[in-house]
C-alpha positions as CSV (number, residue, x, y, z in Angstrom):
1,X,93.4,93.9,160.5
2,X,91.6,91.8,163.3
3,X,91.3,92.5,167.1
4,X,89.5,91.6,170.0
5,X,87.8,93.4,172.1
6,X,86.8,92.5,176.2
7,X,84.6,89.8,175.0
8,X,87.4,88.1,173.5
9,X,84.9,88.4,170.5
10,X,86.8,88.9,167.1
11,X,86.4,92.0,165.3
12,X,87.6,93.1,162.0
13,X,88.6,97.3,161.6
14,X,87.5,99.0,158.6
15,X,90.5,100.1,156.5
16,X,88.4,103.6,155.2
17,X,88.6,106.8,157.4
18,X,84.8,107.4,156.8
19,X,83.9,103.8,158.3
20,X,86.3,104.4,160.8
21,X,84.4,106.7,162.5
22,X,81.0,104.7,162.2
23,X,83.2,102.1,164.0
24,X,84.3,104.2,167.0
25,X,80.9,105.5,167.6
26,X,79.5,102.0,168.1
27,X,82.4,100.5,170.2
28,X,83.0,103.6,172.0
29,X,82.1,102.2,175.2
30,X,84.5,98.7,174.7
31,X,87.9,98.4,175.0
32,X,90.3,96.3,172.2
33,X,92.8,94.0,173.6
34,X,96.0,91.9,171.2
35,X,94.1,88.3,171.7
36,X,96.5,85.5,173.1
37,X,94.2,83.1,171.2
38,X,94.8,85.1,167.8
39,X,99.0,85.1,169.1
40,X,99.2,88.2,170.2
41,X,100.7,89.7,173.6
42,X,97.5,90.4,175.3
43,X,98.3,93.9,175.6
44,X,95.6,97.0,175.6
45,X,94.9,98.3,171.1
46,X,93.5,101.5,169.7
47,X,92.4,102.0,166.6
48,X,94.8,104.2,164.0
49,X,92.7,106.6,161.9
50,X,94.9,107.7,158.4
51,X,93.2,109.5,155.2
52,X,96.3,108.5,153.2
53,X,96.7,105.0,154.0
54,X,94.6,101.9,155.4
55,X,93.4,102.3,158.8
56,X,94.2,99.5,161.5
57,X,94.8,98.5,165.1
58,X,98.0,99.5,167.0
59,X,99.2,98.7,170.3
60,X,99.1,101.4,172.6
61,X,103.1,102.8,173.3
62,X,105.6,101.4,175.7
63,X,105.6,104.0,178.7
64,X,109.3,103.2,178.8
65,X,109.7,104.3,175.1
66,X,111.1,101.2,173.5
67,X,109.1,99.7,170.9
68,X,106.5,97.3,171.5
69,X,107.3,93.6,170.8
70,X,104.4,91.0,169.8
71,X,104.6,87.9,169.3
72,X,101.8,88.0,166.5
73,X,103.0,87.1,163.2
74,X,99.7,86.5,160.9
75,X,97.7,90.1,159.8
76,X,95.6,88.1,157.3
77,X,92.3,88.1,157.5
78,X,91.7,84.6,158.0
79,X,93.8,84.6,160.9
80,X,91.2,84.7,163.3
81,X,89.0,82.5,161.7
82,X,88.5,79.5,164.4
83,X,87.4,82.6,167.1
84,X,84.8,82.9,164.1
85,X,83.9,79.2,163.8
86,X,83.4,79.4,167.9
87,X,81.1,82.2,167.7
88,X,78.9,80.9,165.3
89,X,78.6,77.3,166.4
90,X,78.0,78.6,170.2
91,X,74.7,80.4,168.3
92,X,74.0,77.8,166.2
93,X,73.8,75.4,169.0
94,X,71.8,77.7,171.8
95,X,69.3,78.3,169.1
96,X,68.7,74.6,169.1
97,X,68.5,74.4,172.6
98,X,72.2,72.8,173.3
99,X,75.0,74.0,175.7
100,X,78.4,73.6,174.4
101,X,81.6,73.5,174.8
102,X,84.9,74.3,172.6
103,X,88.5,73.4,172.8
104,X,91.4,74.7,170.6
105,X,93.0,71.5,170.2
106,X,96.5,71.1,169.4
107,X,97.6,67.2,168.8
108,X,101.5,66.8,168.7
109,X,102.2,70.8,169.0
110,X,99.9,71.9,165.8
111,X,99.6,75.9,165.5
112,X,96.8,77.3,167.6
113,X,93.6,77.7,165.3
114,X,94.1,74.7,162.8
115,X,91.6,72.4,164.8
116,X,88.2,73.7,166.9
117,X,86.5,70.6,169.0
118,X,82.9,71.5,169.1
119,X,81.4,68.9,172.0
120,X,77.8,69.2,173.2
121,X,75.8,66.3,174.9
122,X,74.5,64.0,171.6
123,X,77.3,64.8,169.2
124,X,80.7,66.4,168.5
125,X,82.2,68.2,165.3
126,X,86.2,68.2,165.0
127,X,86.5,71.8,162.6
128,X,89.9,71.2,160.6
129,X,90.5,75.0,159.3
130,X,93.7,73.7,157.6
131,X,95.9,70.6,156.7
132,X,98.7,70.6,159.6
133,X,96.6,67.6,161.4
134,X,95.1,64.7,159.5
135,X,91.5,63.7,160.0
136,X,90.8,60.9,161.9
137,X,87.3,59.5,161.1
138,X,86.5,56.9,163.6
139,X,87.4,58.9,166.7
140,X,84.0,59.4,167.6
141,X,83.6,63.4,166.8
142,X,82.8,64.1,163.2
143,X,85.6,65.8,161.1
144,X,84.6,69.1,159.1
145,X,87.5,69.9,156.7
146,X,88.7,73.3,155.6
147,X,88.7,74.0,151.6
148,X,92.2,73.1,151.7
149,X,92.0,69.9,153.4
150,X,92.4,67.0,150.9
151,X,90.5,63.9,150.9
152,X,91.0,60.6,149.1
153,X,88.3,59.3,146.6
154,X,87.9,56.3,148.7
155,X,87.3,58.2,151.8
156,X,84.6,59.5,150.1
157,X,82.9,56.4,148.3
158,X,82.9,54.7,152.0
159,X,82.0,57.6,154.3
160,X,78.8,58.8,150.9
161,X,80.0,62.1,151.8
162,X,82.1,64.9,153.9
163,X,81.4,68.1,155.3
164,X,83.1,70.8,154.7
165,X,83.8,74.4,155.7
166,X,84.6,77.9,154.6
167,X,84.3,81.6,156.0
168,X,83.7,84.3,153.7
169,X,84.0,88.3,154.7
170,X,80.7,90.0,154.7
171,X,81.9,93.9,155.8
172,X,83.5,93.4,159.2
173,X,82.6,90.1,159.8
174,X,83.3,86.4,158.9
175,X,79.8,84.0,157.9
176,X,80.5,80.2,158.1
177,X,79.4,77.9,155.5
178,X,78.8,74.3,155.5
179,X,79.7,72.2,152.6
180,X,78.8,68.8,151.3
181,X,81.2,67.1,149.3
182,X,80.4,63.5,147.6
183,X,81.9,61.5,145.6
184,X,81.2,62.1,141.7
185,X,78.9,65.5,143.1
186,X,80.2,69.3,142.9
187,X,80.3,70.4,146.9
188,X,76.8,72.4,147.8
189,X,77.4,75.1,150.0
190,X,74.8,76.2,152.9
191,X,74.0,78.2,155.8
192,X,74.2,77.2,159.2
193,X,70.7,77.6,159.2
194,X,69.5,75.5,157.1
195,X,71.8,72.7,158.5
196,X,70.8,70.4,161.6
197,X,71.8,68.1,163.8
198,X,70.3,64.6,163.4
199,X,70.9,61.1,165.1
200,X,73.8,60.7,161.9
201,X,75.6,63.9,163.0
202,X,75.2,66.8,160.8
203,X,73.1,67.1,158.2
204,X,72.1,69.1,155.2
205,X,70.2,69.5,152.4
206,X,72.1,67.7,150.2
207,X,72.8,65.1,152.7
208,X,69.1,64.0,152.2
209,X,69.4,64.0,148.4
210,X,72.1,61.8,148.9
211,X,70.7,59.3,151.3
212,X,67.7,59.3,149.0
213,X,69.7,58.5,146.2
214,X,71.5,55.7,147.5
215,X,69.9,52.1,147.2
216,X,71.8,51.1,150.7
217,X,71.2,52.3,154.3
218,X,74.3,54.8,154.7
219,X,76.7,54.1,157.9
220,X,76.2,54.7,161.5
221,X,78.4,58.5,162.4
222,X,79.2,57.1,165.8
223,X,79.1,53.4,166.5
224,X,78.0,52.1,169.7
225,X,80.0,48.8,170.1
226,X,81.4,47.4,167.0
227,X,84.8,48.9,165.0
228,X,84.8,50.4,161.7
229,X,87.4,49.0,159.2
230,X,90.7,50.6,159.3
231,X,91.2,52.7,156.3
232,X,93.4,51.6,153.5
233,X,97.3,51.1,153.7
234,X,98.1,52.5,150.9
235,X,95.7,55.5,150.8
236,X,96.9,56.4,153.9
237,X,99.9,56.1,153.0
238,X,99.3,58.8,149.7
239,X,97.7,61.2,152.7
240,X,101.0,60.8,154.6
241,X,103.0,61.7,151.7
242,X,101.6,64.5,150.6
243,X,101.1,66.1,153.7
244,X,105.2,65.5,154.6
245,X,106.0,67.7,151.3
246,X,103.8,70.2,152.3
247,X,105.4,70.5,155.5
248,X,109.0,70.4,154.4
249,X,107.3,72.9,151.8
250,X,106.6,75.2,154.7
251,X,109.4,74.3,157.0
252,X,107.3,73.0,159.5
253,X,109.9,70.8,161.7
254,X,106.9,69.8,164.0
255,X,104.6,68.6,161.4
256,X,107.5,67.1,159.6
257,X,109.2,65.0,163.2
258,X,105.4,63.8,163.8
259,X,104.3,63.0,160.1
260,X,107.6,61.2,160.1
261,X,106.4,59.2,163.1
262,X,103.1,58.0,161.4
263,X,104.7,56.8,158.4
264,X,107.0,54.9,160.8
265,X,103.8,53.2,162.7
266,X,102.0,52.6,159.2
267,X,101.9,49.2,158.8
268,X,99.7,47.3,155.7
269,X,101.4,49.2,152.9
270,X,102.2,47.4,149.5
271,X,105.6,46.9,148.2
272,X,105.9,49.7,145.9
273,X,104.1,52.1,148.7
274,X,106.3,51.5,151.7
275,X,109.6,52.0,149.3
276,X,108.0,55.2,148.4
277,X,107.0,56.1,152.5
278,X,111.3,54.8,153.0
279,X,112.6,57.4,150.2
280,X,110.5,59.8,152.0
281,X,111.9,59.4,155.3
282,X,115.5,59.2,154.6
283,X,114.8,62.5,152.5
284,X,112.9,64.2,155.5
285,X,115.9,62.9,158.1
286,X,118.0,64.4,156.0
287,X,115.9,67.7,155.6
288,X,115.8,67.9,159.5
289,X,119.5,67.0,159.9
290,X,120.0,70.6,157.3
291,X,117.3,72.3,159.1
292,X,119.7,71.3,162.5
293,X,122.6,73.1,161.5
294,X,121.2,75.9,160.5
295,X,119.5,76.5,163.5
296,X,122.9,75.9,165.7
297,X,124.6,78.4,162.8
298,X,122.0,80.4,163.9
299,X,122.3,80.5,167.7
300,X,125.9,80.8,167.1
301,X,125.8,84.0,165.2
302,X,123.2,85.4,168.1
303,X,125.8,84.4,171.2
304,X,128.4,86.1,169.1
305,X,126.3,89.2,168.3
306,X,125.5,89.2,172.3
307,X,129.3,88.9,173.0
308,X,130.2,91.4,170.4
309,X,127.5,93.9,172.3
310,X,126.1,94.5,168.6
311,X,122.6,95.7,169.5
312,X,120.7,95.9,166.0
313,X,122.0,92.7,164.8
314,X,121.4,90.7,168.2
315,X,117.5,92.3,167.2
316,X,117.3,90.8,164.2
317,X,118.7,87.3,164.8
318,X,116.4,87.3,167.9
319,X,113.3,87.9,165.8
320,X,114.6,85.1,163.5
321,X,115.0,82.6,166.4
322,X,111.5,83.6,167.9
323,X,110.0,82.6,164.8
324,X,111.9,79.4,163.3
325,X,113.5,78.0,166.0
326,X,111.1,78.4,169.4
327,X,110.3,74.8,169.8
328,X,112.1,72.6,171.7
329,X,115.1,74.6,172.7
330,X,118.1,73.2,174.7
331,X,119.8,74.7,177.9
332,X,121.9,76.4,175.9
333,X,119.6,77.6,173.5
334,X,117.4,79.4,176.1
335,X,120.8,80.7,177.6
336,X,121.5,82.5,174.3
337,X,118.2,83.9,174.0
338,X,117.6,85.3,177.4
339,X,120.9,87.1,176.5
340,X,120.0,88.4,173.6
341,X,116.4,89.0,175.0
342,X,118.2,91.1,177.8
343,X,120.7,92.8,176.0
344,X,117.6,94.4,173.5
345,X,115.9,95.6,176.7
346,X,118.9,97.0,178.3
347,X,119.6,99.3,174.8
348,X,120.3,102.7,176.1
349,X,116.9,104.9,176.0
350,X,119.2,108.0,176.0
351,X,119.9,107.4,172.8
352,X,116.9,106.3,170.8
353,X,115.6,110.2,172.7
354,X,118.6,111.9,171.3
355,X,117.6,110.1,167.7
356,X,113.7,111.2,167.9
357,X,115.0,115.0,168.6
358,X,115.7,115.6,165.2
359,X,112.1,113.9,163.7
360,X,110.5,116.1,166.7
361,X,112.4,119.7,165.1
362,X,111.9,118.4,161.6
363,X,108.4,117.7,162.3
364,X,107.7,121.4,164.3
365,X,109.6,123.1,161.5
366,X,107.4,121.1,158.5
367,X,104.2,122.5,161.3
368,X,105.3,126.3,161.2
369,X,105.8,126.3,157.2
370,X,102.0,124.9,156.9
371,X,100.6,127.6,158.8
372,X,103.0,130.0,157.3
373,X,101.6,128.7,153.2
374,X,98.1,128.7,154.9
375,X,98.3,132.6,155.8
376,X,99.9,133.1,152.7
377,X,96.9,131.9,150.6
378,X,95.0,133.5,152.8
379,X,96.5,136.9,152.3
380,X,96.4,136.5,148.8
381,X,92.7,135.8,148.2
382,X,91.9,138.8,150.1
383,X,94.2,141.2,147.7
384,X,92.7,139.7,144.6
385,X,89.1,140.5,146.1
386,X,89.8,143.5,147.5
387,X,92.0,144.7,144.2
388,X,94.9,147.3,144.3
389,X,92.8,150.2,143.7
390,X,91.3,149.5,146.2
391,X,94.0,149.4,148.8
392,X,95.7,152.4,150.7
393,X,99.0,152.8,150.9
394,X,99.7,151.7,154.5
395,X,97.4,148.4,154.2
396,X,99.2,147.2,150.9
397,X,102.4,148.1,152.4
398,X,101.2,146.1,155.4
399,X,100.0,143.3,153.3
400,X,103.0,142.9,151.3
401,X,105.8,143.1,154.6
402,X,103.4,140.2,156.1
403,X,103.3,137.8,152.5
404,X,107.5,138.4,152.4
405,X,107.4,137.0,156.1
406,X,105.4,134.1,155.2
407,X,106.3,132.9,151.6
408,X,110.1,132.7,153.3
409,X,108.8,130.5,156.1
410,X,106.2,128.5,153.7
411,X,109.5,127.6,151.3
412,X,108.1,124.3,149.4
413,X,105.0,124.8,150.6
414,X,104.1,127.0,148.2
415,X,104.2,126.7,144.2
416,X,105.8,128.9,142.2
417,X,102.9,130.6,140.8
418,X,102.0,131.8,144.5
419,X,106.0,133.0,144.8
420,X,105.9,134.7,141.9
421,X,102.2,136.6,143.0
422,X,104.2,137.2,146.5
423,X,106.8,138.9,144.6
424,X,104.8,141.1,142.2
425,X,102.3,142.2,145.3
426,X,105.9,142.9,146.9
427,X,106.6,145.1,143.9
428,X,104.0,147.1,143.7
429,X,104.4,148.1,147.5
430,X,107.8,149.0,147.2
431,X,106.3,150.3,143.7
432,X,103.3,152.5,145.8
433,X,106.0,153.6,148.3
434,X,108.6,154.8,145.6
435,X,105.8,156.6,144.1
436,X,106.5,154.8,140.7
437,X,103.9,153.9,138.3
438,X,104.9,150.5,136.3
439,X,104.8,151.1,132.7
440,X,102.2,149.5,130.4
441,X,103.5,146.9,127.8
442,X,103.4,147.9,124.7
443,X,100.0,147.0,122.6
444,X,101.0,144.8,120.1
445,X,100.8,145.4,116.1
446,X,99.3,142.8,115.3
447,X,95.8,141.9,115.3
448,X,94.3,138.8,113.5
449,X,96.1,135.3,112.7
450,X,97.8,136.2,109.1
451,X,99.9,139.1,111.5
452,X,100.7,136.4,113.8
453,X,101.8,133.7,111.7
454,X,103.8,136.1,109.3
455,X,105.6,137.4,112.6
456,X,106.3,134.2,113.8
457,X,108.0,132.8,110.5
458,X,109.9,135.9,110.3
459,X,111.2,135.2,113.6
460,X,113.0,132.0,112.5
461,X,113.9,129.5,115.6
462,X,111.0,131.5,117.8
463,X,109.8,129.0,120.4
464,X,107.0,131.0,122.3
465,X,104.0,132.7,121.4
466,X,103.1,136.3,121.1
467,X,102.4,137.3,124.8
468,X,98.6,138.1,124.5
469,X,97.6,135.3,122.6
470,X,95.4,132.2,123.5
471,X,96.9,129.0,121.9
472,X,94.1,126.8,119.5
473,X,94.6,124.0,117.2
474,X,92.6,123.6,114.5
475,X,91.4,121.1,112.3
476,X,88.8,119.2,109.8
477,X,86.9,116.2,111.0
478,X,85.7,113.9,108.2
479,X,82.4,115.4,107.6
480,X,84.5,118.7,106.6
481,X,83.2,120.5,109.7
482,X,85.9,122.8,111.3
483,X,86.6,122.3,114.6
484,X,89.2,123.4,117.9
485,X,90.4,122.4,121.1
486,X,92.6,124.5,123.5
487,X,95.3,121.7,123.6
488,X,96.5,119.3,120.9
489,X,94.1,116.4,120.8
490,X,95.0,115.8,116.9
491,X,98.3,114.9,115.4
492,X,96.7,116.9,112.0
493,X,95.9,120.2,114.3
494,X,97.1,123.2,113.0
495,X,98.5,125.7,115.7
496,X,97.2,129.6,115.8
497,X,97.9,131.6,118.6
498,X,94.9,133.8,118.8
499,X,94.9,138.1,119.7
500,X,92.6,138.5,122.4
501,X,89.9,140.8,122.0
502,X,90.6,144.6,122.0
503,X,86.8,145.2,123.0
504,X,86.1,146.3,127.0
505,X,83.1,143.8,126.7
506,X,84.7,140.5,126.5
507,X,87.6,141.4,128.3
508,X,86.2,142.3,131.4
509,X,83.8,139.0,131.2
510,X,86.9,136.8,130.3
511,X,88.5,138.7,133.1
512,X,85.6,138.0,136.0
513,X,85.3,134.5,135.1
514,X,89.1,133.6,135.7
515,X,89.2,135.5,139.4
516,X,86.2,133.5,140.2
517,X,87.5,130.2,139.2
518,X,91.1,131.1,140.9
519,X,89.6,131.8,143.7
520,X,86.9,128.8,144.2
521,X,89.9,126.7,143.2
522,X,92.3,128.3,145.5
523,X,89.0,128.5,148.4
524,X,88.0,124.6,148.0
525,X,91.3,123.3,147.4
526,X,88.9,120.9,144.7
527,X,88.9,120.4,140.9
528,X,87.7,123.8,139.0
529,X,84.7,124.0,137.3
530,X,84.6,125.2,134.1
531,X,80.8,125.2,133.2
532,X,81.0,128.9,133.5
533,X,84.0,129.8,131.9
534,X,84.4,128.9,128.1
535,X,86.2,131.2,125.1
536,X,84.2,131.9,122.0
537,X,86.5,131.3,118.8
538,X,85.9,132.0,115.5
539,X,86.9,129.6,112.6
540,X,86.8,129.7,108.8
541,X,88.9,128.5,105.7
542,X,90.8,131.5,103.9
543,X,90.5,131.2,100.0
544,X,94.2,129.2,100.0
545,X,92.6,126.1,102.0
546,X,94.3,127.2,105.4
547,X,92.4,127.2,108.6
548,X,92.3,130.1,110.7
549,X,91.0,131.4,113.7
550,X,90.1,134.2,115.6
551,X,88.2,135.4,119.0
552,X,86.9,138.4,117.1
553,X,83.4,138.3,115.2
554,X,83.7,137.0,111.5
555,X,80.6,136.6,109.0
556,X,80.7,133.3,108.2
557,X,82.6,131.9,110.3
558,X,81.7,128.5,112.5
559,X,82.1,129.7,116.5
560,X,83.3,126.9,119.0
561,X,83.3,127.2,122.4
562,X,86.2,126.1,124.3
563,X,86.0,125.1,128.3
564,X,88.9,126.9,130.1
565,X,91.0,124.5,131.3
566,X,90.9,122.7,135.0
567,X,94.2,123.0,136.0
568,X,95.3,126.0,138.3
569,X,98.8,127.0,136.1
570,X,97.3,127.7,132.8
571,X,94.3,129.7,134.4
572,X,97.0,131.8,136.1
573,X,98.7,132.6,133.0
574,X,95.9,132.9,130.9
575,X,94.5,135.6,133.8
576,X,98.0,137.2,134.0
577,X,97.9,137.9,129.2
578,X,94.3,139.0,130.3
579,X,95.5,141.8,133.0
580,X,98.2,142.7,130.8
581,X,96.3,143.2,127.7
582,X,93.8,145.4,130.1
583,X,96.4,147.3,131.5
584,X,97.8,148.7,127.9
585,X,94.0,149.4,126.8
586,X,93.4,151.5,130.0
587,X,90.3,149.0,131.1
588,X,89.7,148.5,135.0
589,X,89.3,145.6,136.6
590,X,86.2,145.2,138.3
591,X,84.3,142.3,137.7
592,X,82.3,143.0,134.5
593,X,78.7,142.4,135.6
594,X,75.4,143.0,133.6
595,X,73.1,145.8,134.1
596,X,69.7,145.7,133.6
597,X,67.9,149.1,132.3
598,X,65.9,150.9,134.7
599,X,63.0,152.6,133.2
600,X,62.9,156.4,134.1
């Protein structure tokens, strides 16, 4: 997105937040204004900083209310590019000791920015940035031409060579470079530095090689009293052509009345040219003649929208007619759209208010459910540190009235695995106040992976696990070598849902390591890691050929460590089989920490 700032100097915003705020720093004393030579309104910009989206310039709010209206229709980058090619000339040339002077030329009503005069007292450059106007080489300034500018071979045979230009982005900015283009030669690009001005015009190092390699004494640039031959018929002719299908191409009616005019003044062509140049005119007459009646379609529909008092559709056809049809406009046609122009402003205000009310409420509703999720979250990090046993009656009573509160204001803003932990902290207030004592699930019978695979395929059409189990597939590589994963990496895998460990040991470190990566995940709001928290499972072949597993020491047995996994849900519901297989063992739940011995 381009600007400019008091200096009228062109400045491109950077589209990350980070660089943003480099940008703000350095320019905080300068003030960004919508440049009338870019084909903006003029009006005062700031600078819009968004973390989800690219950052960019904005134009500062009607005091009125009603949305700002700018004429500016290019965002590209290389929309600004002749306020570029002024900049660096004006250096270029002061380094050299010359004063000069610029001029956004616009023969026969081309767009502002496709030519850049560059005058100083020896010498002139003519910068075409784009095709709209044709060069003219014996007008006494010499023509640079845009990448896109076409040139005829024998243009190039009898000139030895062109120069060319192109801007490339280098972080905010735009650096010029100076091509040479010869005839039978690949174009060499160059700084302006290494480019100077000489009693030919501009040169360059390849300008040299080319004079060098050249057995005749190359043109004068600027001839002092006698004419240059007139360029070919017929090859001006091809230019003409191709540059009236490009405008009809475009729908440029300007380019397309004054091309039309050339090809009418072009006089020299041969037979089979100038039927080619008449076939092109009646088809471009006819192309204007179309192009007429849809504009007067067009104005029609506007004066009927304006009648009708249709606001939003008089606002649409009016940003149509701004930007197809704002050349040469009749009596009428002005009439129509000062209407239209007038009927927009005049919209009632009280209404586009009474429309924002509802974004206002919805936005200060969407506010108080943030900060009600945030004290949520809050409130439960400090339970899980703190622990139940921990807590007196009053304070987890407290805690639990003020999460009820919350969650209910938080709705959506909350997952489902933080409702559901509202709910059971809820529970056990009501629980605590009741003087009830929730009962311990049963310890289940089974203990190894035989138990658990027998019960599961006695239980035909069972679709979930046992409840304390940890889910591993298993399998063989190629070498033989057994190995697991906690998810299914391997069409081959063989499920077994794993007893945890009945030992106090383990479970209390399994245990520790889960609250501590909940809670850095829930603290951080980043990925978890999982360096520190990995499951030891056992794995061997029974004498059939199946592959089992276990979490339980085995001799023999190959033991593969598998990283817990990253996302919040499964930790959750891995911690919640944990506290339920320590609740029917009778083990606390501190975190399980190692002791050093103290010598006596």
């Amino acid at each position: 997105m381009l600007g400019s700032a008091d200096s009228e100097e062109p400045l491109m915003l950077p589209m990350e937040a980070i660089e943003l705020d480099a940008f703000r720093h350095r320019y905080e004393s300068d003030t960004f204004w919508c440049g009338t030579l870019l084909g903006g309104c003029g009006g005062q910009l700031t600078t819009k900083l968004y973390t989800d989206r690219a950052c960019h310039f904005a134009h500062h709010p009607d005091p009125d209310g009603l949305p700002h209206v700018c004429g500016r229709h290019a965002r590209g980058v290389n929309s600004a590019d002749h306020l570029y090619v002024k900049s660096a000339a004006a250096a270029w040339l002061a380094d050299r000791g010359e004063q000069a002077s610029f001029e956004y030329t616009r023969p026969d009503g081309a767009p502002l920015g496709s030519v850049v005069d560059v005058r100083w007292q020896h010498g002139g450059l003519r910068v075409h940035l784009d095709q709209t106007v044709a060069p003219v080489w014996e007008s006494g300034m010499e023509p640079v031409l845009g990448t896109m500018v076409p040139v005829d071979r024998d243009t190039l045979i009898r000139r030895w060579y062109v120069h060319r230009i192109r801007l490339d982005s280098d972080g905010t900015m735009r650096r010029v470079r100076i091509g040479t283009e010869a005839f039978a030669r690949d174009t060499e690009w160059f700084t302006l530095d290494d480019c100077q001005m000489a009693e030919r015009g501009l040169t360059t190092p390849a300008v040299e090689r080319i004079i060098q390699g050249r057995t005749t004494t190359p043109p004068a640039r600027w001839p002092a009293a006698k004419a240059k031959k007139e360029p070919d018929a017929d090859a001006r002719a091809q230019v003409l052509l191709r540059q009236l299908a490009h405008a009809c191409k475009v729908e440029a009616v300007v380019v397309v009345q004054r091309v039309c005019r050339e090809i009418a003044d072009l006089a020299g062509a041969g037979t089979a040219t100038q039927s080619k140049l008449d076939d092109a005119i009646l088809d471009a007459h006819q192309w204007l003649q179309e192009q007429s009646d849809v504009r007067r379609e067009l104005f029609e529909r506007l004066e009927e929208a304006v009648t009708d008092g249709r606001a939003q559709q008089v606002r649409e056809l009016l940003v149509r007619a701004n930007a197809t049809a704002a050349h040469d406009r009749t009596e009428d046609e002005d009439r129509i759209a000062g209407a239209a122009a007038s009927l927009v402003a005049a919209r009632p205000r009280a209404r586009e208010a009474a429309q924002s009310q509802p974004d206002m409420a919805q936005r200060a509703s969407d506010l108080t459910a943030r900060a009600a999720a945030s004290t949520v979250r809050r409130v439960l990090i400090d339970l899980r540190g703190r622990g139940r046993r921990h807590l007196s009656k009053a304070t987890l009573h407290s805690h639990a009235q003020l999460l009820a509160e919350e969650a209910a204001k938080a709705g959506k803003h909350l997952t489902a695995a933080q409702h559901r932990e509202v709910d059971l902290w809820v529970r056990r207030s009501e629980n605590s106040q009741n003087g009830v004592v929730p009962a311990a699930p049963a310890r289940p019978a089974d203990k190894g992976p035989a138990s658990s695979k027998s019960a599961t395929a006695s239980g035909a059409g069972q679709a979930k696990p046992p409840v304390n189990t940890v889910t591993v597939w298993v399998w063989k590589d190629r070498y033989g070598g057994l190995r697991a994963a906690d998810r299914q990496t391997r069409p081959e895998a063989s499920v077994r849902d794993v007893p945890l460990p009945d030992d106090t040991g383990p479970l209390r470190r399994l245990y520790s390591n889960l609250t501590r990566m909940i809670a850095e995940r829930e603290a951080a709001g980043g990925p978890v890691h999982t360096n520190r928290g990995t499951l030891p499972v056992r794995l061997w072949e029974t004498h059939d050929g199946h592959l089992t597993a276990s979490l339980t020491q085995r001799k023999g047995a190959t033991v593969v460590s598998l990283t817990l996994p990253a996302e919040l849900e499964p930790l959750r519901e891995l911690h919640a089989k944990v506290v339920a297989q320590m609740k029917a063992r009778g083990i606390p739940r501190q975190p399980w920490t190692k002791r050093s011995k103290r010598s006596t």
